[in-house]
N, C-alpha and C positions, 0 to 999 in steps of 0.2 A: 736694730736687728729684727724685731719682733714685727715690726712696723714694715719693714720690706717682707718678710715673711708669711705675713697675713694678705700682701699684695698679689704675693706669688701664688697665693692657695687660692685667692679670687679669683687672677688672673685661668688658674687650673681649671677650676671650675670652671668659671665660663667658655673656656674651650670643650670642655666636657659635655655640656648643656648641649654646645653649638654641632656637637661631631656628633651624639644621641641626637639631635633633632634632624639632622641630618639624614642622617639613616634609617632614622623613619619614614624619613621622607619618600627616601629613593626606594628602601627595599619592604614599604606598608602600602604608604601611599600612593605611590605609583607602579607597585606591582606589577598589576594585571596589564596596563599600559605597555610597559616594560617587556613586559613575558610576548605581547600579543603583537611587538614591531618586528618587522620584515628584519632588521639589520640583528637583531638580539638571537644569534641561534645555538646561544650556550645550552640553552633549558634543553632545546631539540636535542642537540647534541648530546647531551647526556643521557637522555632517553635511549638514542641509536647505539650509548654505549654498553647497554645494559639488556638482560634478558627481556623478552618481553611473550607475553604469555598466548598458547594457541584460543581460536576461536573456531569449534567443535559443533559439527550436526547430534541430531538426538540420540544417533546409536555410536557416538565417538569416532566417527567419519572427523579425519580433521580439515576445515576448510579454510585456515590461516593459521600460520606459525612462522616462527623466526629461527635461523641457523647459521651457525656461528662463521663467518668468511673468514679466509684465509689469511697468515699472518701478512701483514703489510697491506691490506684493504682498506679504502677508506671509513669505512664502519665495521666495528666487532661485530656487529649484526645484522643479514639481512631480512626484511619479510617475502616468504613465499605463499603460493595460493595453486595448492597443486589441482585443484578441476578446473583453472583454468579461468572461463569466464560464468561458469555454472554457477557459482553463488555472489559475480561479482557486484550485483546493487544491492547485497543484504551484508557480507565482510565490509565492502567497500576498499580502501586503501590507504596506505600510511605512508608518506614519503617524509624524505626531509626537505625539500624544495619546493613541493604543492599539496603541504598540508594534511588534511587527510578526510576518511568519509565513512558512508553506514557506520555499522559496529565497529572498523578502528576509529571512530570518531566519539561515540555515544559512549562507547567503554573503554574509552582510554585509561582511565583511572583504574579500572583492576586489572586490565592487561600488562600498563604499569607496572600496579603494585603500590600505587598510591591513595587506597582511597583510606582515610583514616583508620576502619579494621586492620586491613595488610598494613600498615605500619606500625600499630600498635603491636601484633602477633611479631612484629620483626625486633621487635625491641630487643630479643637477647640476642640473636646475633648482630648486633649494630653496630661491631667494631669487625667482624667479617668483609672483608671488600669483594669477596667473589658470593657471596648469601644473594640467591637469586629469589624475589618477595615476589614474582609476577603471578599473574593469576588468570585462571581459563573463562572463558564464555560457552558455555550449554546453550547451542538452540534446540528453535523448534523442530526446525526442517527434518524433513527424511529425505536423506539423497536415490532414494531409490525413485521417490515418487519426484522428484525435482529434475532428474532425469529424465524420467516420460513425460512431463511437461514442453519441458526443452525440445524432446525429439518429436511430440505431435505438434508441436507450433511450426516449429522446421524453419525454411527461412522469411516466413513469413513475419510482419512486423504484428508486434499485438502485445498480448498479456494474459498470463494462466496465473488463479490466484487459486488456491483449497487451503480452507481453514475450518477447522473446528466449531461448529455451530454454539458447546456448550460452553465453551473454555474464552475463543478468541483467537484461539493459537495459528499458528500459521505453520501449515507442512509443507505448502509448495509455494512459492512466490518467483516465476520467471518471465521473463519480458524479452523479446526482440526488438532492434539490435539491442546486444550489448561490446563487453570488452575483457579484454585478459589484463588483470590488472598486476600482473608480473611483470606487463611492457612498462606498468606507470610508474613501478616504485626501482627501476633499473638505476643502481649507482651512478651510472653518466649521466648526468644533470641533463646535457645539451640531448641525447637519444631521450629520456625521459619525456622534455620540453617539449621534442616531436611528436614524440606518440601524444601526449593531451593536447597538443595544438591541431591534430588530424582528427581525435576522435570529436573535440569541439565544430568542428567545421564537416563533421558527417552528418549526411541526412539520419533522420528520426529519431536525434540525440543521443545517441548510445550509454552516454556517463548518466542519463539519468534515468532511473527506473520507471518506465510508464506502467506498471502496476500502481505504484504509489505516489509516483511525482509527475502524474500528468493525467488531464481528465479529458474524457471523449462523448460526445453526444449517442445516447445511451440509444434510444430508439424505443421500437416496444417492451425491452425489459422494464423501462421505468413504469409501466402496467400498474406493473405490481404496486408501487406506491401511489398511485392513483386508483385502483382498485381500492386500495388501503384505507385510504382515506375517505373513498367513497363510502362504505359500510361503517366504518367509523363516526361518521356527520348524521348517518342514517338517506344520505339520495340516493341508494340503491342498495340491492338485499340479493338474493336469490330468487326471487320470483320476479322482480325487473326487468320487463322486454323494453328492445331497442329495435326498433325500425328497420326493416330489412332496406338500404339504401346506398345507391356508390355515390354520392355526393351529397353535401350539407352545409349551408348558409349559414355562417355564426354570426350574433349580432353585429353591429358598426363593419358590416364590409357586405359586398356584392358578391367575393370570390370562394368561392365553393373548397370543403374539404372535403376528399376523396379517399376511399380506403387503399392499400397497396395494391398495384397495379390495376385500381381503379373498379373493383370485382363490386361484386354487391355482397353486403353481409350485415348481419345483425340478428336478432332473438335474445335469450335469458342473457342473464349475466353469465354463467358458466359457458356458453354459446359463444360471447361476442369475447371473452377472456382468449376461450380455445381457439378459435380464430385470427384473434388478437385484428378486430377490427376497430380500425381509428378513428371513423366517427361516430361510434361509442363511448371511447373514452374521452371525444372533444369534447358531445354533450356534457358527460361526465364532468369534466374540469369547471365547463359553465354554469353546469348546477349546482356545484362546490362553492365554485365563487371565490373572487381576490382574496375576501378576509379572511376564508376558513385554510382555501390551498395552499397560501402562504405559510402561515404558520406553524400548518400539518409536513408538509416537506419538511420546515427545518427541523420537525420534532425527530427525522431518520439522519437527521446531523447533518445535512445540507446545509451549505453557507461555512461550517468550520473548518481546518486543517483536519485528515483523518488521523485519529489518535495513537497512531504507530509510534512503537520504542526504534525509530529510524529517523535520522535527521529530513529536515525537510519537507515535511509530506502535504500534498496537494488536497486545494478543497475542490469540491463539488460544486454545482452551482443551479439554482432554476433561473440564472439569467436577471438581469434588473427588475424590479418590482414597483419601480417610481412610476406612476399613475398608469399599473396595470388594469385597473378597471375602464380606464378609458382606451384601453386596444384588448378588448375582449378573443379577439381570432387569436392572439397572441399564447392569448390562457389556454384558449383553448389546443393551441398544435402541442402544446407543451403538456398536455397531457396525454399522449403520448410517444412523450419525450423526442421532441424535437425543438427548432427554434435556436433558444439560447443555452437549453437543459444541456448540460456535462456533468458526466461522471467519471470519478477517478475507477479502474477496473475494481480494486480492493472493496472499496464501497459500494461498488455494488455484489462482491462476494458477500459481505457485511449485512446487503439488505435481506438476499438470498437465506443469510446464516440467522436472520431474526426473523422470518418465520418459521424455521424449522423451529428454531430455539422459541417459540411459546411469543413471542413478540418484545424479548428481549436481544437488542444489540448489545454483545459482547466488546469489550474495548482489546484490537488485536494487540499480537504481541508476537517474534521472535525469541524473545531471549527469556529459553526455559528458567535457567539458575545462574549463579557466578560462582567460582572459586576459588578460595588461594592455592599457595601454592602445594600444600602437604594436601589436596584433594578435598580441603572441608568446604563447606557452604557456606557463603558469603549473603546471599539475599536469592532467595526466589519467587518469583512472580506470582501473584497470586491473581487468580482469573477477577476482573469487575466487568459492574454492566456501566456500558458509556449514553446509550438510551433505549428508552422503553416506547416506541412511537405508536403502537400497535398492543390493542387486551389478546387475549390468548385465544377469546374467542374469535377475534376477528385473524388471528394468524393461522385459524385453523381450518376456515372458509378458503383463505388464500389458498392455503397450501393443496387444498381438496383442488383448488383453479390449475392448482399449477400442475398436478397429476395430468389430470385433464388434458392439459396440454401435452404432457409426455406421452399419454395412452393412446390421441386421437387426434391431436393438434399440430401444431406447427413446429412442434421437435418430435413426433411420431416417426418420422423418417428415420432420426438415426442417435436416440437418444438410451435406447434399449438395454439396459443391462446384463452384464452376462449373469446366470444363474438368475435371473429372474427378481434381482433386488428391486424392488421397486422405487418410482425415483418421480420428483418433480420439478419442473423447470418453466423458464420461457424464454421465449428466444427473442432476439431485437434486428431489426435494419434499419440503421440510419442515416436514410437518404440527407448526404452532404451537398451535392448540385442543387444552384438556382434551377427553375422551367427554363430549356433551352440548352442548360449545360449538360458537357456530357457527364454520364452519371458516375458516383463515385458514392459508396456507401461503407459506413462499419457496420461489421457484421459482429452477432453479442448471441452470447448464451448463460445463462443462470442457472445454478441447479442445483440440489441437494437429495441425498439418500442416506439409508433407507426411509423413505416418505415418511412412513409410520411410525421410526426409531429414529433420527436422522443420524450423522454419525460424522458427515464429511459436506460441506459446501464448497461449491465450484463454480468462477465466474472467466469466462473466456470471453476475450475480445480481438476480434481480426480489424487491424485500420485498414481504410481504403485505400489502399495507395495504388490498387493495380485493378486491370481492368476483371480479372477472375475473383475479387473478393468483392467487386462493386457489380458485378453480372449477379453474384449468389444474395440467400438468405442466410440469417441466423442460426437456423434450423441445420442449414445441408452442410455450413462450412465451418461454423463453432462447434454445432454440436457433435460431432466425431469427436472435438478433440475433448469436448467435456467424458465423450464416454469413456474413450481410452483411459483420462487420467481417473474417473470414478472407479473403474474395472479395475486399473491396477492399486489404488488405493486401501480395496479391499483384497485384492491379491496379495498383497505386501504388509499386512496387518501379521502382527507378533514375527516378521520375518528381521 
């Protein structure tokens, strides 16, 4: 008896062993796998069945929440986004059939109600099955000021970025096209499937933010980082004259470069800045040279993803580098920003917002704070610098360049502030057509105020897609809309 007994307790156990190792298996080690396949949409599901928490502008504007559908609905819960498509690439969206994006994606976990704090604080109600643990999102935004973005862009395609020079922070980020993302998270699978399958197949990609997920050949804004650089290395200063000339021969080629519409221009550096003449700044690139230009560009974060709390985000680019020295014309258009040069619009708010900021780039951000669900504090942001490319002396040079330009240059026209804030900027067109094609250009403006205090940076970008934003400049067609959103910026301060 003992002898079968001892069989049975073996036998026991090793079934024991085999059903623990099992389980390990499926619900340790293959998890994530698990959790992450198309057929598995228990996890989803229970998510859809449970509260899930709103996502709030800076003055408790709400720009996504959830509400409870009616008995017999497919889910206890739906997500809405009542402005619509005004904050739709920064909320982004949460379905149960195509997954999810921006902030329902990046903070899922305290919208939830899952990130380790919110469970641990739920621990005494943990036999409660109606204890709703979800938790809110604080941004940056102000809707007041992400509204007059939207409405001076109008319908034209582009990108309005204003962020905080000292912080990082982000109060306005809008792009055209975008989308309403109450069409995407619609209960009916099959109307759902439509709307993402129409906005994927719209021109100027609507589902993705060209603020932050898409880069554009910058034009004369990039100046400013060639400037930057120039006074940094020491090949030019303030007392540096340029050749008054509309065409210029750069080494290894016969083909002349030419200033915009081919004018003649050149004198001091503050001269040829204000003007924003190009074969100034080709010289410039040539007397920098491969091995300094390179390295100085990446030092403004060029070459990496931009460091946004948003999935996704687009790098920048000076174009290939592999045996730049031996196609020196190259170096040279690219110094002022043409060629292969692209920038994300953000990044170049970002460059705008490191010189006002002393010659520190701040690393942006959205998401002021988190909280659970009784309104306490979960984690907040705390502002970092992401790079220092630029001393404070040389951002302070710039910055006097970029007045200049506001007062008597190529945003003089329509950069003006109301009440007399003072403001500095520069403006870009970047000629897209081959010679021969017809012309089609981006039009860009940069700019921060107050000059002397700075307070607010703003980079607007019009793409060429039509023949009225490739006929204008930088200056006559960004810059309105830089003023409006800096006017009301300051209009709407403690409001």
């Amino acid at each position: 008896m003992n002898r079968q007994i001892r069989q049975l307790a073996v036998g026991l156990m090793v079934c024991y062993v085999a059903l623990f190792v099992t389980l390990n298996y499926w619900q340790v080690g293959r998890k994530e796998e698990l959790d992450a396949s198309f057929d598995n949409t228990r996890a989803i599901r229970r998510e859809f069945e449970r509260p899930r928490g709103p996502i709030i502008a800076s003055d408790g504007t709400v720009m996504a929440s959830s509400v409870a559908m009616a008995p017999g609905s497919t889910f206890t819960y739906q997500r809405q986004y009542p402005a619509g498509d005004l904050y739709a690439h920064i909320t982004g969206y949460y379905t149960f059939g195509f997954g999810s994006t921006g902030l329902e994606r990046t903070q899922n976990d305290v919208l939830a109600g899952t990130t380790p704090e919110q469970v641990l604080r739920a621990i005494p109600g943990i036999l409660d099955d109606d204890a709703d643990n979800s938790g809110t999102v604080v941004t940056t935004l102000r809707p007041d000021l992400q509204q007059v973005a939207k409405d001076a862009l109008g319908g034209r395609e582009g990108s309005v970025v204003v962020l905080e020079p000292a912080t990082g922070a982000v109060k306005a980020m809008w792009s055209f096209p975008s989308y309403d993302p109450n069409q995407v998270v619609d209960p009916d699978f099959d109307r759902a499937g439509d709307v993402i399958a129409f906005l994927q197949a719209s021109p100027g990609d609507p589902l993705l933010a060209n603020t932050y997920q898409q880069r554009y050949m910058p034009g004369s804004t990039f100046k400013v980082l060639t400037a930057s650089t120039a006074l940094q290395t020491g090949v030019a200063n303030l007392a540096t004259v340029f050749p008054e000339e509309s065409a210029w021969v750069p080494p290894q080629t016969d083909d002349p470069i030419e200033n915009f519409q081919g004018t003649t221009c050149g004198g001091d550096l503050t001269e040829v800045f204000t003007r924003s003449c190009n074969i100034a700044f080709a010289r410039m690139a040539i007397d920098i040279g491969v091995e300094r230009m390179v390295p100085a560009v990446a030092d403004w974060g060029v070459g990496e993803p931009v460091p946004i709390d948003l999935p996704r985000p687009a790098a920048s680019t000076f174009g290939s580098t592999a045996e730049l020295d031996q196609n020196l014309p190259l170096l040279a258009i690219r110094g002022f920003g043409q060629n292969e040069v692209q920038m994300v619009p953000l990044h170049m708010a970002m460059v705008a917002a490191t010189v006002a900021n002393g010659g520190a780039m701040m690393q942006p951000y959205v998401v002021q704070e988190t909280r659970d669900h009784e309104g306490r504090v979960l984690e907040t942001t705390t502002p970092a610098v992401w790079k220092t490319p630029i001393t404070p002396e040389t951002a302070a040079i710039v910055r006097d360049l970029m007045v200049s330009v506001a007062e008597r240059g190529t945003a003089s026209c329509c950069i003006a502030l109301a009440g007399g804030i003072p403001v500095a900027a520069k403006t870009g067109t970047a000629q897209l057509n081959n010679p021969g094609e017809e012309e089609r250009s981006n039009a860009w403006i940069v700019a921060f105020a107050p000059a002397d205090a700075p307070r607010y940076a703003v980079a607007v970008m019009l793409k060429g897609t039509n023949a009225e934003i490739s006929a204008g400049t930088g200056g006559r067609l960004a810059g309105p809309i830089a003023k409006t959103v800096l006017d009301a910026a300051f209009a709407g301060e403690g409001g």
